[in-house]
C-alpha positions, 0 to 999 in steps of 0.5 A, a space after each residue: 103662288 111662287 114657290 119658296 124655292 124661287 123666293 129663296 133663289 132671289 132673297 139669296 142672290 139679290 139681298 145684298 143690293 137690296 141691303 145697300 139700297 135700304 142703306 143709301 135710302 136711310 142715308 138720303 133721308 138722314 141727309 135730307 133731315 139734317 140739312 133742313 135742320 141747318 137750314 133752319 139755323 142758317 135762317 135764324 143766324 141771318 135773322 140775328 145778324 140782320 138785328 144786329 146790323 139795325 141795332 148798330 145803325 140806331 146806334 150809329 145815328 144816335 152817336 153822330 147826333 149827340 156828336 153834332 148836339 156836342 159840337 153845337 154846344 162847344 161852339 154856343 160855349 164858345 161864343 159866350 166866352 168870347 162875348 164875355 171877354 168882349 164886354 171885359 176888354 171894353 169895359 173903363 173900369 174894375 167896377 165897369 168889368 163886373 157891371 159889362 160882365 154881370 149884364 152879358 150873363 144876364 142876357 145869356 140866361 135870356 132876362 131882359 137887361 133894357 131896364 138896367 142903366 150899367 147894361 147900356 139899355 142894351 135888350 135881351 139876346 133873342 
């Protein structure tokens, strides 16, 4: 059994690096502790941010649709007009405008206007 004289001899010339030993190995851990803690919060930033990026293309894509549903429709509106004004422009008459015009937006609407006799026999756009 060591005697105490010896126990002291070393307690009292080796304690003060034991200390800092103690100390850097309760730092290391505290470092090792808190850095798995962000890395833990870098992983969920990066999840957000990847949601963030897949909300932002269906997004996207759903405005370039309604961009192009917008596009078609302004060009459908304007052939509509422009096949009303034709019907006007030939027409003979105040009372053939309003027939022309009349028989133009039922064949827009999709009804059949071959039966009509103001309509020319002319069918139903497709």
């Amino acid at each position: 059994m060591p005697s105490w004289i010896a126990i002291k001899a070393f307690l009292s010339s080796k304690w003060p690096w034991m200390a800092a030993g103690v100390v850097i190995i309760g730092a290391l851990l505290l470092l090792s502790y808190c850095t798995g803690r962000s890395d833990g919060k870098k992983d969920e930033v990066i999840g957000q941010q990847q949601r963030e990026i897949e909300t932002q293309d269906k997004v996207s894509g759903a405005n370039d649709k309604a961009a192009d549903e917008r596009l078609k429709d302004y060009q459908y509106g304007a052939e509509q007009q422009r096949e009303i004004e034709d019907a006007v422009r030939n027409a003979k008459g105040p009372d053939d405008v309003r027939a022309q015009r009349g028989c133009v937006i039922l064949r827009q609407q999709g009804r059949d206007t071959s039966r009509i006799p103001a309509c020319n026999g002319s069918a139903s756009r497709p």
